[in-house]
C-alpha positions as CSV (number, residue, x, y, z in Angstrom):
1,X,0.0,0.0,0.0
2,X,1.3,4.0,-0.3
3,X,-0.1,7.4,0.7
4,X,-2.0,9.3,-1.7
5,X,-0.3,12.5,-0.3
6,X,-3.8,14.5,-1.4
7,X,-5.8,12.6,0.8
8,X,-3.6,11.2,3.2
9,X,-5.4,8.0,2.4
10,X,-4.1,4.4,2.1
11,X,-4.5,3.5,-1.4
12,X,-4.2,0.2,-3.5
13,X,-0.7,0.2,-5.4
14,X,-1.4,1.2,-9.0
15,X,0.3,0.3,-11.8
16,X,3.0,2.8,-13.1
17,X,0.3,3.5,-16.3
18,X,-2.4,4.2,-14.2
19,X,-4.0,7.2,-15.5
20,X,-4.4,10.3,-12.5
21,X,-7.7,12.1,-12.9
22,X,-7.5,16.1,-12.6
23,X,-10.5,18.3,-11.6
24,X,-10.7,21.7,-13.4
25,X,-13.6,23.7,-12.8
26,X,-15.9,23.7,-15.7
27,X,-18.9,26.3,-14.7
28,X,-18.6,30.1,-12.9
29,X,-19.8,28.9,-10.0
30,X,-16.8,26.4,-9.3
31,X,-18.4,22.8,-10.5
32,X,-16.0,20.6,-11.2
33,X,-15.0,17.6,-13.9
34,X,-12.5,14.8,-14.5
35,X,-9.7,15.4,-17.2
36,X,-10.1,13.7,-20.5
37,X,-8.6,9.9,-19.4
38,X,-7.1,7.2,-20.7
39,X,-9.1,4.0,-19.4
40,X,-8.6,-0.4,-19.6
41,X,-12.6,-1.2,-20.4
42,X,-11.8,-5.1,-20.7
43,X,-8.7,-5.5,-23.3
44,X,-9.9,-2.1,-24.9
45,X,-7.7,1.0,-24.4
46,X,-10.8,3.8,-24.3
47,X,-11.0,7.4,-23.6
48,X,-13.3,8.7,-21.3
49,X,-14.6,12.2,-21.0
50,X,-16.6,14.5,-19.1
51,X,-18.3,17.8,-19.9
52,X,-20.5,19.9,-17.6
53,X,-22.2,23.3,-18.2
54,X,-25.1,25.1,-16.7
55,X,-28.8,25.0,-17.7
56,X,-30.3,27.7,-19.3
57,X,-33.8,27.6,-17.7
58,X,-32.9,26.3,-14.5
59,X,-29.9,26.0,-11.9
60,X,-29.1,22.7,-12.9
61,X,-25.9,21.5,-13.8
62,X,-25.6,19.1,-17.0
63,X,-22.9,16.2,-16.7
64,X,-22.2,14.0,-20.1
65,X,-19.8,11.8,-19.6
66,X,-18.9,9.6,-22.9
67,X,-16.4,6.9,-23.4
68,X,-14.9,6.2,-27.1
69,X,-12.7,3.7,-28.4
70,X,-9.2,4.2,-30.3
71,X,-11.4,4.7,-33.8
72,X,-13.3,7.5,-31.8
73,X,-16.8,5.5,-32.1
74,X,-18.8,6.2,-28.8
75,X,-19.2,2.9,-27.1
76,X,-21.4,4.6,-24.4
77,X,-22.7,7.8,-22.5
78,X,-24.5,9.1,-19.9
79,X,-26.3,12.1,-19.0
80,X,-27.2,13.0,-15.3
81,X,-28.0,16.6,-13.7
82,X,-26.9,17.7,-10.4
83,X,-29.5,19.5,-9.0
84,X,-27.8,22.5,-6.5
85,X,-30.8,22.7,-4.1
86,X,-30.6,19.6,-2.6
87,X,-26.9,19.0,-3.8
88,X,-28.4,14.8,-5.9
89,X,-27.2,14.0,-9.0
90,X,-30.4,12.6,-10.1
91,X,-32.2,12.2,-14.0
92,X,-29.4,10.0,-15.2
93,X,-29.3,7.8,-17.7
94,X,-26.4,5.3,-18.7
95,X,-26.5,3.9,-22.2
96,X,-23.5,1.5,-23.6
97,X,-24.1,0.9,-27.2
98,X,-24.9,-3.1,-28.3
99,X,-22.1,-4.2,-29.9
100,X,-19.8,-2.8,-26.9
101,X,-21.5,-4.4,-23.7
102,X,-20.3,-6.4,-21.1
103,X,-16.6,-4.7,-21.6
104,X,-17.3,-2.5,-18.2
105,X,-18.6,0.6,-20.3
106,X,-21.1,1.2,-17.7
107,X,-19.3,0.2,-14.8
108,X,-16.3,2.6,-15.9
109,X,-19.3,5.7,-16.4
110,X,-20.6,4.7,-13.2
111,X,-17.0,5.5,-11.6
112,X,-16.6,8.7,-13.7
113,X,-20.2,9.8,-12.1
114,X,-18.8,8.7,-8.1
115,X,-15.6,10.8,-8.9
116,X,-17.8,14.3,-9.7
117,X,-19.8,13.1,-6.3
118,X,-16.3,13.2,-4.0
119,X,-14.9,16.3,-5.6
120,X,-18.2,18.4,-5.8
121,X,-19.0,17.3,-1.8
122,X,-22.4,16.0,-3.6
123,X,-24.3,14.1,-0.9
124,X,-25.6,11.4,-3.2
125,X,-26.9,10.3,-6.8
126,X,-30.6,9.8,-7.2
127,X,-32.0,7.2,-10.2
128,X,-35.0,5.5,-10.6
129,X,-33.9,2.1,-11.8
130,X,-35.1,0.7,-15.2
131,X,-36.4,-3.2,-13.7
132,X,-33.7,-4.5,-16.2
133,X,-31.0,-2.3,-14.2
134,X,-32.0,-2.5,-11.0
135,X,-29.2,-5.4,-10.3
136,X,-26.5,-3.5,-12.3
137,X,-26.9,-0.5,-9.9
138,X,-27.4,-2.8,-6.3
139,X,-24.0,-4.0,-7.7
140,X,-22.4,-0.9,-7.2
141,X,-24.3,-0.2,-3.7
142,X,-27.1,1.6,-4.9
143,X,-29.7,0.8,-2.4
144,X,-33.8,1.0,-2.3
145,X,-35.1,4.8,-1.8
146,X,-38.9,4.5,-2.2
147,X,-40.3,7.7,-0.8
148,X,-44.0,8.1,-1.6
149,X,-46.9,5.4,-0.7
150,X,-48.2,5.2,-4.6
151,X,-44.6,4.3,-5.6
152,X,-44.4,1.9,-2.5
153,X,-47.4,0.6,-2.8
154,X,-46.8,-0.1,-6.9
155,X,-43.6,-2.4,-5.9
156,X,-45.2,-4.3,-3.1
157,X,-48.1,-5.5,-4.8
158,X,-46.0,-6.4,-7.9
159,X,-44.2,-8.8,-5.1
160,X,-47.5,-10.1,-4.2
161,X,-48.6,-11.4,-7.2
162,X,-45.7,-13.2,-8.4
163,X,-45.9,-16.7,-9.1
164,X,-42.4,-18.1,-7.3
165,X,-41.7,-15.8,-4.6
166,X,-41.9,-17.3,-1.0
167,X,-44.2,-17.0,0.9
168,X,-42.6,-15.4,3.4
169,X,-41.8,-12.6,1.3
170,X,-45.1,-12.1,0.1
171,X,-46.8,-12.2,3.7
172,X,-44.0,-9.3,4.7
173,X,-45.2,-7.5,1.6
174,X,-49.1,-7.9,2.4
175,X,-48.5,-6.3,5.6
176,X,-46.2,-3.8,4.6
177,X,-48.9,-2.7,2.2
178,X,-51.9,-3.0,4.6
179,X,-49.8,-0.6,7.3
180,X,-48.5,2.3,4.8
181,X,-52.2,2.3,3.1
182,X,-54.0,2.6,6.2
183,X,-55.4,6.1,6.7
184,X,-54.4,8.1,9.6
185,X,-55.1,12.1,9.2
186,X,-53.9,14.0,7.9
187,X,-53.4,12.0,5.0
188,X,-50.2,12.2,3.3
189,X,-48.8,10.9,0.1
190,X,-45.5,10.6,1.5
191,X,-44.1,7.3,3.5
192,X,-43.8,7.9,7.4
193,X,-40.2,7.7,8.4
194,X,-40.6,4.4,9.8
195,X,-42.6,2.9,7.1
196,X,-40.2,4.2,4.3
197,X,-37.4,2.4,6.6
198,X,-39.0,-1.1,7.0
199,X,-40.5,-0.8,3.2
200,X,-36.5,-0.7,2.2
201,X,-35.3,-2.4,4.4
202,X,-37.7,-4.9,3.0
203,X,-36.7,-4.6,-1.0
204,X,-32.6,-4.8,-0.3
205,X,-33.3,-7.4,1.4
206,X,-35.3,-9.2,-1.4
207,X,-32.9,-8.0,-4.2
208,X,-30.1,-10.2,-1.9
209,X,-32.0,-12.8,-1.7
210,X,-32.9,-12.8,-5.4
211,X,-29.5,-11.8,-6.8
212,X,-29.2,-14.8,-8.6
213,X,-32.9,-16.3,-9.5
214,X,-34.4,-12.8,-10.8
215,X,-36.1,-13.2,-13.5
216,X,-38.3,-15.0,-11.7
217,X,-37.8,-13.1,-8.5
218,X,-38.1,-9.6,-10.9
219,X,-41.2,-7.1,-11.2
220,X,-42.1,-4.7,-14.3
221,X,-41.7,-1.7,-12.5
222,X,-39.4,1.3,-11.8
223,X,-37.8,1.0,-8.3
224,X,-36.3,4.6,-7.0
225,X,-32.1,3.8,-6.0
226,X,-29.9,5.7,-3.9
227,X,-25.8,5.7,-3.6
228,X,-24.8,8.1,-0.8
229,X,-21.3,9.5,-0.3
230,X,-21.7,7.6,3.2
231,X,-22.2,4.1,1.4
232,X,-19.4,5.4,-1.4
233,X,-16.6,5.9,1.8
234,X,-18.3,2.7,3.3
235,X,-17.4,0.1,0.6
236,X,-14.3,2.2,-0.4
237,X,-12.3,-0.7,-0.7
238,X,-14.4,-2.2,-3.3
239,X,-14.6,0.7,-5.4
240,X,-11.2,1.6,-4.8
241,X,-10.7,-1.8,-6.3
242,X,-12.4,-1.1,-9.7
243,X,-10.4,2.2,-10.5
244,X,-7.3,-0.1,-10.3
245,X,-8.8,-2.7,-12.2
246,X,-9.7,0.3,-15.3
247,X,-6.5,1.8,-14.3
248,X,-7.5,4.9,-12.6
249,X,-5.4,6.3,-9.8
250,X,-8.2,7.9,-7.9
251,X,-9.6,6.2,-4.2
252,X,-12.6,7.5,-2.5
């Protein structure tokens, strides 16, 4: 292991080629983005890039991150905002192109997105999970963040009525529904803290449990995901572990 004399951290000990990520700020207002890199996305040598200006009709900032190969054909992007007010990165969308999947595209987009979190202090990313995509992002830590009964309410029932879950789990769900559906004024569309706890709670558990029998444990709808900078510093080690492995010299 060494010192990362930035951070004072203990970081992994990178190759000599490991590329080192610099931060220049890209708006007025001091938001910042990675340097143009030189990545490993499985035996590819690839060049990822970020660029980041601010929205005309709103305070928004707009992050596009894009990775090409050597021939400069875009084997994947992806577009998120960070919203100032309540300092998310939320709206985002990753998209690897067909013919280039399952070389770490996304994964290595996913680590450009955690590297603008650390250096702009943002206090976590925000996406509401595609059901094909919900086990790429509880991969990478991204954890259930249902907020609202409707939304709540949409996920357990799917759980209910599918044919080869336990029954366990869709007993827990039944009565996770009955309690945040009964009315207690005033009414509120919004999960009581402790409801939107267990109701969580409840779905990581069940996307463990189902990590590797999911398409018969999976539902047809969109489940709301969170990845706080907590969680990030958390399972440091494992992402730490990925920037070696696409040969960035960056920890968290």
């Amino acid at each position: 292991m060494q010192i990362n004399s930035s951070t004072n951290y203990l970081t992994p000990n990178f190759s000599a080629k490991a590329v080192v990520p610099k931060f220049k700020k890209a708006t007025k207002d001091g938001w910042k983005v990675h340097s143009k890199l030189n990545v490993q996305c499985g035996s590819d040598k690839v060049t990822l890039a970020s660029t980041c200006e601010k929205s005309c009709s709103s305070n928004h900032i707009n992050i596009t991150t894009k990775i090409k190969n050597l021939c400069g054909k875009i084997m994947g992007d992806y577009h998120y905002l960070i919203d100032p007010k309540t300092n998310t990165i939320n709206n985002g969308y990753i998209q690897t192109n067909p013919q280039f999947r399952h070389k770490g595209v996304a994964e290595v987009m996913r680590l450009s997105s955690i590297m603008e979190l650390k250096e702009n202090h943002i206090s976590a990313i925000e996406i509401d999970a595609l059901p094909e995509a919900i086990q790429f992002h509880s991969k990478y830590n991204f954890e259930p963040n249902l907020k609202g009964k409707f939304s709540a309410s949409r996920v357990l029932d799917r759980i209910t009525k599918l044919p080869k879950v336990s029954k366990e789990d869709k007993a827990t769900a039944n009565k996770l529904l009955e309690r945040i559906n009964t009315e207690r004024p005033p009414y509120t569309p919004a999960l009581k803290p402790d409801d939107k706890k267990d109701v969580n709670n409840f779905i990581s558990d069940y996307l463990v449990n189902h990590e590797k029998d999911w398409k018969d444990a999976n539902f047809d709808c969109v489940l709301p995901m969170k990845l706080t900078s907590e969680q990030v510093n958390k399972h440091s080690d494992f992402f730490n572990n990925l920037y070696q492995k696409h040969g960035i010299n960056y920890v968290v």
